[in-house]
MDAnalysis code that builds the backbone (N, CA, C; Angstrom):
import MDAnalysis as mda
import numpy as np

u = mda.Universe.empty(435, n_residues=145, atom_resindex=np.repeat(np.arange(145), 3), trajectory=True)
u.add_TopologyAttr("name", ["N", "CA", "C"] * 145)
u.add_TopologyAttr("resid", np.arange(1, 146))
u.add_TopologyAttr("resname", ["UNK", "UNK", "UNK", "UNK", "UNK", "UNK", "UNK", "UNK", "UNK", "UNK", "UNK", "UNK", "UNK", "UNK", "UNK", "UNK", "UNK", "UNK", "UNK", "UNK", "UNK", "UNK", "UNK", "UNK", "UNK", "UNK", "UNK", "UNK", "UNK", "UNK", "UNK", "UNK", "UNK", "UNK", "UNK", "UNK", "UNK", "UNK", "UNK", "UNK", "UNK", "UNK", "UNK", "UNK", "UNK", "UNK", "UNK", "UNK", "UNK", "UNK", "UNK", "UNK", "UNK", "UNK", "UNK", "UNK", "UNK", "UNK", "UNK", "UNK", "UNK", "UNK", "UNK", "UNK", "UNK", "UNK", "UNK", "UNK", "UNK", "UNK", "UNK", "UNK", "UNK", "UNK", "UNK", "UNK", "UNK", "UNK", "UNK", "UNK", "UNK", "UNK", "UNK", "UNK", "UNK", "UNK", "UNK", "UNK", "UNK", "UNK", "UNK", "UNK", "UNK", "UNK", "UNK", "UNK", "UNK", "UNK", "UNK", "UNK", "UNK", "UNK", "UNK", "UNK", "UNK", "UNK", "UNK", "UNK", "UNK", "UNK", "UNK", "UNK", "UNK", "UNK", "UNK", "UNK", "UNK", "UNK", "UNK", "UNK", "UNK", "UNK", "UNK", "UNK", "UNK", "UNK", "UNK", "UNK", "UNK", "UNK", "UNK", "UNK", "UNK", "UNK", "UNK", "UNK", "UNK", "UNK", "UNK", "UNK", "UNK", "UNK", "UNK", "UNK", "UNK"])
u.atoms.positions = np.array([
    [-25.185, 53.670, 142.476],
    [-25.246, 54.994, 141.894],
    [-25.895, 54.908, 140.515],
    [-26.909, 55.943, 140.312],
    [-27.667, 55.760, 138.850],
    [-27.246, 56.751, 138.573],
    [-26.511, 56.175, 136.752],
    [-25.885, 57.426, 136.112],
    [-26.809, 57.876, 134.763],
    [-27.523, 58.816, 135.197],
    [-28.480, 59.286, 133.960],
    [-27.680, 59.931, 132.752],
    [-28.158, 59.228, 131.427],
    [-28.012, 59.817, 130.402],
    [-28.296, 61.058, 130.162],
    [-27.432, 61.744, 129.302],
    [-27.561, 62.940, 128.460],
    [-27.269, 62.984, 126.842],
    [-28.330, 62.420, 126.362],
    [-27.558, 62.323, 125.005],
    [-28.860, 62.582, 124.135],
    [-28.414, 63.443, 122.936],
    [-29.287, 64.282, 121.966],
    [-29.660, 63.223, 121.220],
    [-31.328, 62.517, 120.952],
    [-30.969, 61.432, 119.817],
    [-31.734, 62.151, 118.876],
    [-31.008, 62.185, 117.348],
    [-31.737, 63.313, 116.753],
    [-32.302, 62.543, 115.866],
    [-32.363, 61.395, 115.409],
    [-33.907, 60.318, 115.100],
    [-34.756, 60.282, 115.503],
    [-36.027, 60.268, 114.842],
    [-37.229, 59.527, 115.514],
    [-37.537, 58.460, 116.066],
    [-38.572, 58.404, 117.469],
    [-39.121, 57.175, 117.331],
    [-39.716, 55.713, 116.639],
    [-40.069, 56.960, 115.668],
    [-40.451, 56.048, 114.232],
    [-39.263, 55.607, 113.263],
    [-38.247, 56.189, 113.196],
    [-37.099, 56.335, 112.455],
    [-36.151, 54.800, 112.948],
    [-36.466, 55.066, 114.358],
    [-35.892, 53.914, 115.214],
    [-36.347, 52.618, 115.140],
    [-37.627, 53.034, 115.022],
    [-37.920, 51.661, 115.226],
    [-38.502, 50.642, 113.938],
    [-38.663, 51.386, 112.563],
    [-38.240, 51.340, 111.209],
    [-36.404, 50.220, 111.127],
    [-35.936, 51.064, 111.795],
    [-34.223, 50.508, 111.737],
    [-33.908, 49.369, 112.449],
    [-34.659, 49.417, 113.151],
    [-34.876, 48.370, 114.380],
    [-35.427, 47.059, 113.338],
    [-36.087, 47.416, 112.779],
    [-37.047, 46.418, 112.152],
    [-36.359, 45.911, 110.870],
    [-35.676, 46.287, 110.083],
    [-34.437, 46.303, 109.147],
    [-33.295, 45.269, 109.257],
    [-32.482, 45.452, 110.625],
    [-31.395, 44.969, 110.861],
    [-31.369, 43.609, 111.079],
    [-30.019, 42.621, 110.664],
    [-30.622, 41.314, 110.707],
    [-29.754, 40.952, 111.901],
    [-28.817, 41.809, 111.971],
    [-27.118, 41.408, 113.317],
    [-28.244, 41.702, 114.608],
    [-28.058, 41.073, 115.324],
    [-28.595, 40.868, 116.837],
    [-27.953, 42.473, 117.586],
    [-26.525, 41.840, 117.772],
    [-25.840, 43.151, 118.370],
    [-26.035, 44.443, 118.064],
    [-26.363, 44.834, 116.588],
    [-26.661, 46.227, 116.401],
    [-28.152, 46.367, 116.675],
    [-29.022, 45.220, 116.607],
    [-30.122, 45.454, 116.902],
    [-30.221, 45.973, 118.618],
    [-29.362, 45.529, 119.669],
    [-29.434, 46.092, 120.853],
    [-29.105, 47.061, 121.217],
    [-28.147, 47.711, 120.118],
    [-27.723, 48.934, 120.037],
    [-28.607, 50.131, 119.624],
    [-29.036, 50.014, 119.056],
    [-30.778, 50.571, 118.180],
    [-31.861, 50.712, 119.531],
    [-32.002, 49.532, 119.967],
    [-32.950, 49.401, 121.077],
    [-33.315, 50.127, 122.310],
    [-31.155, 50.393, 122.791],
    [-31.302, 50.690, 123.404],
    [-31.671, 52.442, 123.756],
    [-31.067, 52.582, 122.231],
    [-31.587, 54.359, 121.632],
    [-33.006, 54.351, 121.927],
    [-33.621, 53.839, 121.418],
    [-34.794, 53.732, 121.404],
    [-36.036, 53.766, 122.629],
    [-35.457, 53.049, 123.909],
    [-35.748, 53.113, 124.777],
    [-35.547, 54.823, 125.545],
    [-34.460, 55.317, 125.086],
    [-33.897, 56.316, 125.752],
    [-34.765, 57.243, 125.116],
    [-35.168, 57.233, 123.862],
    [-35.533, 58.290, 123.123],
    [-37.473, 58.325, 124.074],
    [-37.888, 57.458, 123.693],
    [-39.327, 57.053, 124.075],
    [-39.106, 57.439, 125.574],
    [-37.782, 57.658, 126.687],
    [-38.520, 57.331, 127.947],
    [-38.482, 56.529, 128.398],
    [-38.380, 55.282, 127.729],
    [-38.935, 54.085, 128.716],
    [-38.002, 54.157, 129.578],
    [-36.309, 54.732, 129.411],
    [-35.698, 54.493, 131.249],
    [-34.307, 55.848, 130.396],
    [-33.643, 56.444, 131.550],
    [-33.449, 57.407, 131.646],
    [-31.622, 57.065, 131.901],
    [-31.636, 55.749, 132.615],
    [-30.422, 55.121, 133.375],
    [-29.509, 54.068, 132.640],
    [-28.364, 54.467, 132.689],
    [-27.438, 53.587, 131.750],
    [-27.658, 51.737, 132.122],
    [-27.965, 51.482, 133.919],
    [-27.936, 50.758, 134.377],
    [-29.260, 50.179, 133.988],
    [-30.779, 50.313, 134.186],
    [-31.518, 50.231, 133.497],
    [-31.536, 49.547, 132.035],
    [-31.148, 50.503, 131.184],
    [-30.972, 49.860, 130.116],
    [-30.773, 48.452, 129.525],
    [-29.363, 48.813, 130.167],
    [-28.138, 47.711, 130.104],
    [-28.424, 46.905, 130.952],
    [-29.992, 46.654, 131.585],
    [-30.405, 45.233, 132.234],
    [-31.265, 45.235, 131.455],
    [-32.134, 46.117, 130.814],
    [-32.991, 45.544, 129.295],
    [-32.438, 44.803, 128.406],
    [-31.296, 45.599, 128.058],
    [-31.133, 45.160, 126.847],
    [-29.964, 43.618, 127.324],
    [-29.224, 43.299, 128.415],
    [-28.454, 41.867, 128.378],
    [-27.266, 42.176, 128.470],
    [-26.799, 43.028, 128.746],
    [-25.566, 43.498, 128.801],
    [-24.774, 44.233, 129.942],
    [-23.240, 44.648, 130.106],
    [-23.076, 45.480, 130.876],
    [-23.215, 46.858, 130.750],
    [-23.422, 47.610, 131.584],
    [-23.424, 49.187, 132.084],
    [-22.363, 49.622, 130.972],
    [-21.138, 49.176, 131.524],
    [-20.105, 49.954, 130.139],
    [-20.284, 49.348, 128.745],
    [-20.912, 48.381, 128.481],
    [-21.052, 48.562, 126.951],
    [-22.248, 49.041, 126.935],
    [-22.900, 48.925, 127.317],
    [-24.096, 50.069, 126.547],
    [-23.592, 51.579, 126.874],
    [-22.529, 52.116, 127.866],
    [-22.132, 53.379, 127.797],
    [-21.130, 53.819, 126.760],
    [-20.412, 52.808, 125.893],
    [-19.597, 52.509, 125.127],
    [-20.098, 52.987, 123.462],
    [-21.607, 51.774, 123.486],
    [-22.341, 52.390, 122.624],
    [-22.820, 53.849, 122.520],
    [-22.922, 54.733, 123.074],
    [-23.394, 55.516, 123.704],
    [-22.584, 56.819, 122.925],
    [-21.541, 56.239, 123.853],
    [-19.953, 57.071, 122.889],
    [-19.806, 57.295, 121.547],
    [-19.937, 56.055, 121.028],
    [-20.120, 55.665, 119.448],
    [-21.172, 56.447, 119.068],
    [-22.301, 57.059, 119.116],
    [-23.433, 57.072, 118.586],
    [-23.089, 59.039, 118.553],
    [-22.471, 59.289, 120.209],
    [-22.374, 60.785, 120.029],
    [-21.167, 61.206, 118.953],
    [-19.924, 60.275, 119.227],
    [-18.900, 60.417, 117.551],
    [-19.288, 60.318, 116.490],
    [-20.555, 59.416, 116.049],
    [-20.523, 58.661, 114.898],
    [-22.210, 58.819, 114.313],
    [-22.714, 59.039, 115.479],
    [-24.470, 58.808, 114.689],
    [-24.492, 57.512, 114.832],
    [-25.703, 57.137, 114.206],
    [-26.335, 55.988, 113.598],
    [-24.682, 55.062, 112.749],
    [-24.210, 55.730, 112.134],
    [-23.270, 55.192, 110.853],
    [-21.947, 54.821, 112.197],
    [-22.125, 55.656, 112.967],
    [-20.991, 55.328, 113.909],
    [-21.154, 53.733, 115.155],
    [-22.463, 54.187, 115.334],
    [-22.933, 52.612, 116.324],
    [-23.259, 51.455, 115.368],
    [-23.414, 51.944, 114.296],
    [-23.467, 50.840, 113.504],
    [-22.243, 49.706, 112.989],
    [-21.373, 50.605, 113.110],
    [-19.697, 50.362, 111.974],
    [-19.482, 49.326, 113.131],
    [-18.858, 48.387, 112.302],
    [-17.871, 47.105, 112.230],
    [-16.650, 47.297, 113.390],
    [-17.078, 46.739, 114.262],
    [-15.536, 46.426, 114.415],
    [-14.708, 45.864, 114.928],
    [-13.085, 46.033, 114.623],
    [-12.346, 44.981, 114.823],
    [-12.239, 43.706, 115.619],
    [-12.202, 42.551, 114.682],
    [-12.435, 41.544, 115.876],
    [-11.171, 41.821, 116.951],
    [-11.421, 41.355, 118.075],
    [-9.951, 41.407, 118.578],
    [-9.385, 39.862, 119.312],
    [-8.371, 39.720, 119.963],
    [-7.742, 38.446, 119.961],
    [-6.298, 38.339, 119.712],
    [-6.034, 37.184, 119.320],
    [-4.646, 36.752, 119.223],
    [-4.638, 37.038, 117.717],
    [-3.039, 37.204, 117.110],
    [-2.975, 37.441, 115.912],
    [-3.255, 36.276, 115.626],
    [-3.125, 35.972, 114.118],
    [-2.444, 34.916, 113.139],
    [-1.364, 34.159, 113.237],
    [-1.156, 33.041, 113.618],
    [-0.217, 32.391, 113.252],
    [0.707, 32.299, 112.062],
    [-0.245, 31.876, 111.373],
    [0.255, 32.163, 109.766],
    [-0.529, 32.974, 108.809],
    [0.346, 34.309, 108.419],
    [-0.661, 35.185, 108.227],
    [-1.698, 35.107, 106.367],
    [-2.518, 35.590, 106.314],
    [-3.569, 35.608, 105.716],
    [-2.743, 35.341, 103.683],
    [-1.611, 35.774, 103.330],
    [-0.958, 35.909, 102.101],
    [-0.044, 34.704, 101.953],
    [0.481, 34.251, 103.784],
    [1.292, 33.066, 103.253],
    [0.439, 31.833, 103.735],
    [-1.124, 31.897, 103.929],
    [-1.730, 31.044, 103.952],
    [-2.329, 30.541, 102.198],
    [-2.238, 31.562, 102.058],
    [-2.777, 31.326, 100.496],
    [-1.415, 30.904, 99.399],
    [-0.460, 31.045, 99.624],
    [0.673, 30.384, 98.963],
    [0.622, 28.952, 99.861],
    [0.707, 28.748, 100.703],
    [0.463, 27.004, 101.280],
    [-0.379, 26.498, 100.826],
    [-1.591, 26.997, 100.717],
    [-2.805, 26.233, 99.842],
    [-2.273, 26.088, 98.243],
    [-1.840, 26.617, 98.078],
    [-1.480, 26.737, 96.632],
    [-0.583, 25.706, 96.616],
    [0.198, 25.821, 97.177],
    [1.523, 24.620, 97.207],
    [1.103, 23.489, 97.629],
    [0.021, 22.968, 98.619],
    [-0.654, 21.974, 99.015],
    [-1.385, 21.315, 97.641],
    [-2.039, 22.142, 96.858],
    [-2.510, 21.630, 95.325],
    [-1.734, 21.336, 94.569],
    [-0.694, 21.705, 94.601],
    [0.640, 20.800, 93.519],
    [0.480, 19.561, 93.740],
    [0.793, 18.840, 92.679],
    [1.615, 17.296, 92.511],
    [1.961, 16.931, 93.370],
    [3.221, 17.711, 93.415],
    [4.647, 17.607, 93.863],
    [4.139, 17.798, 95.714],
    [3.415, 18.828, 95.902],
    [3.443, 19.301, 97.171],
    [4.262, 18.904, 98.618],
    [3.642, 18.367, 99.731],
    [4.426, 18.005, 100.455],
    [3.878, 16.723, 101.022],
    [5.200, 15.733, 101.616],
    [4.891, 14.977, 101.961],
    [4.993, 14.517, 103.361],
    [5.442, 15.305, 104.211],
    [4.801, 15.268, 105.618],
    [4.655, 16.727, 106.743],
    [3.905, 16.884, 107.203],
    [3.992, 18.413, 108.478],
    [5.139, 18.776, 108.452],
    [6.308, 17.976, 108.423],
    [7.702, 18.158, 108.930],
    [8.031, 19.250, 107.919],
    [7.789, 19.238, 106.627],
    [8.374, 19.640, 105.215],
    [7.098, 20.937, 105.257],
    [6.042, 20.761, 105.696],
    [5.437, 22.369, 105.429],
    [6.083, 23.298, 106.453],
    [6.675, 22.448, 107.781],
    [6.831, 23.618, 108.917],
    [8.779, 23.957, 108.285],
    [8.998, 23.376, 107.618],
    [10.511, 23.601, 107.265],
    [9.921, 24.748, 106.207],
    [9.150, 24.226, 105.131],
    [9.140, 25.162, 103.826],
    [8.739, 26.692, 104.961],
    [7.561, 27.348, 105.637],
    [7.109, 27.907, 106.406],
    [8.363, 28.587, 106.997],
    [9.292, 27.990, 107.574],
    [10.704, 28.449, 107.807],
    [11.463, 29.333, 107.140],
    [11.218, 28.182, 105.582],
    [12.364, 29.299, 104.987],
    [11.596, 30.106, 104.105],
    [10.638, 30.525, 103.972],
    [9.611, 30.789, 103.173],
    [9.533, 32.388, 104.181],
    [8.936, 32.370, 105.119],
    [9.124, 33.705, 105.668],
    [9.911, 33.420, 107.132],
    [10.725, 32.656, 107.257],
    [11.028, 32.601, 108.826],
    [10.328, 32.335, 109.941],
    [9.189, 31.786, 109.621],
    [8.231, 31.518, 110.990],
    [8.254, 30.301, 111.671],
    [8.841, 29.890, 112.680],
    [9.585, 28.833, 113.645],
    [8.101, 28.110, 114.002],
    [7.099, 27.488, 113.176],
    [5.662, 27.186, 113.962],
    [6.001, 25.819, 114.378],
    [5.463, 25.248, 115.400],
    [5.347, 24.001, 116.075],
    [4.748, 23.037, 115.118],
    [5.303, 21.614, 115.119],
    [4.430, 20.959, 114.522],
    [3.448, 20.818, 114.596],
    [2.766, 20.309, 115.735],
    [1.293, 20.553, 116.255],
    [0.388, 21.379, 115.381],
    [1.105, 22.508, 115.586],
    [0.395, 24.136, 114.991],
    [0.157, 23.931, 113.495],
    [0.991, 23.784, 112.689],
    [1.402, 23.350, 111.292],
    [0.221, 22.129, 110.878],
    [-0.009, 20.535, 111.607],
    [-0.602, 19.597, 111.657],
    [-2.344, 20.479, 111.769],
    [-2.437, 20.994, 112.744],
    [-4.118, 21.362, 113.487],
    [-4.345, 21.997, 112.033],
    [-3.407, 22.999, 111.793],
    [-4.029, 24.439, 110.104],
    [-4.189, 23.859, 108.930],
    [-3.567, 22.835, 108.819],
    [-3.788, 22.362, 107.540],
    [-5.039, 21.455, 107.014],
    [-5.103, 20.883, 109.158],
    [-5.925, 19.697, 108.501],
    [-7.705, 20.649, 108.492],
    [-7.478, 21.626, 110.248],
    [-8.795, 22.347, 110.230],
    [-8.808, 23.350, 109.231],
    [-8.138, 24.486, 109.192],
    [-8.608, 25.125, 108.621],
    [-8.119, 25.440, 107.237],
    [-7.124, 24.790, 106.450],
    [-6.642, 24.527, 105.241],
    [-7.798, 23.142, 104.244],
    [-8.421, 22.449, 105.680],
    [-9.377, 21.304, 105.417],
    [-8.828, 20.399, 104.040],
    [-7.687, 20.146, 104.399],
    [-6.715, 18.648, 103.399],
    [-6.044, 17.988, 104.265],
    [-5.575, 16.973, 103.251],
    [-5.232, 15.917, 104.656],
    [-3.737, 15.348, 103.805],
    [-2.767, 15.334, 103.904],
    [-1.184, 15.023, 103.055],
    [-1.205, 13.496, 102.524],
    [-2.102, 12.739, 103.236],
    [-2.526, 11.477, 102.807],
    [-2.925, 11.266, 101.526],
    [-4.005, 11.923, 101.531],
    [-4.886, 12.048, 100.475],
    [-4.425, 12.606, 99.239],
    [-3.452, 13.852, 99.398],
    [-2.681, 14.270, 98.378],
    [-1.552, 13.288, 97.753],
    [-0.810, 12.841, 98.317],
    [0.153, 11.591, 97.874],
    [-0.266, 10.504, 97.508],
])
């Protein structure tokens, strides 16, 4: 089933493809593109498209959505990554780093996943505690002692 678009693009061709030429993010650039195509003609069909441009049917109908809520400023906007939360969230990562730069700091995983405990209550695995500090805290308790 080909589901033809209906959508007002009230940019220019030239406007488009100016913006097109601008953007440095890949993804909004396919988003642009695929306006662009629609505006010019070159295809009429969500399905179409969304085999131009590399993608599925519902995200380029998605985009689509965005653009009639939002405009340009709307297909453009950011957003949320999505996923799993945080383990340890973003304020008491930055007090661990902080406490990791002390002197005093700590002297084994065992003692950050205890402090972490009583610090906000968060029960994390050693493992978990060991992987954050060393990847993405990038210190090593060795080296500090």
């Amino acid at each position: 089933m080909v589901c033809l678009v209906k959508l007002e693009i009230k940019e220019s061709p030239e406007e488009l493809k100016a913006l097109l030429k601008s953007l440095k993010e890949s993804s909004h650039k396919k988003r642009i593109q695929a306006l662009y195509w629609l505006k010019i003609g070159a295809s009429n069909s969500i399905e179409h498209i969304a085999m131009l441009v590399g993608c599925h049917r519902t995200t380029v109908s998605r985009w689509f959505s965005l653009y009639r809520r939002g405009e340009i400023e709307g297909l453009l906007e950011h957003n949320k990554k999505s996923g799993r939360p945080r383990k340890i969230p973003l304020d008491v990562e930055e007090k661990l780093r902080l406490k990791l730069q002390q002197p005093e700091g700590f002297s084994s995983y065992g003692e950050v996943q205890l402090w972490l405990k009583g610090l906000c209550g968060m029960d994390i695995p050693y493992a978990t505690v060991y992987k954050y500090v060393r990847t993405r805290l990038k210190t090593n308790l060795k080296k500090l002692n």
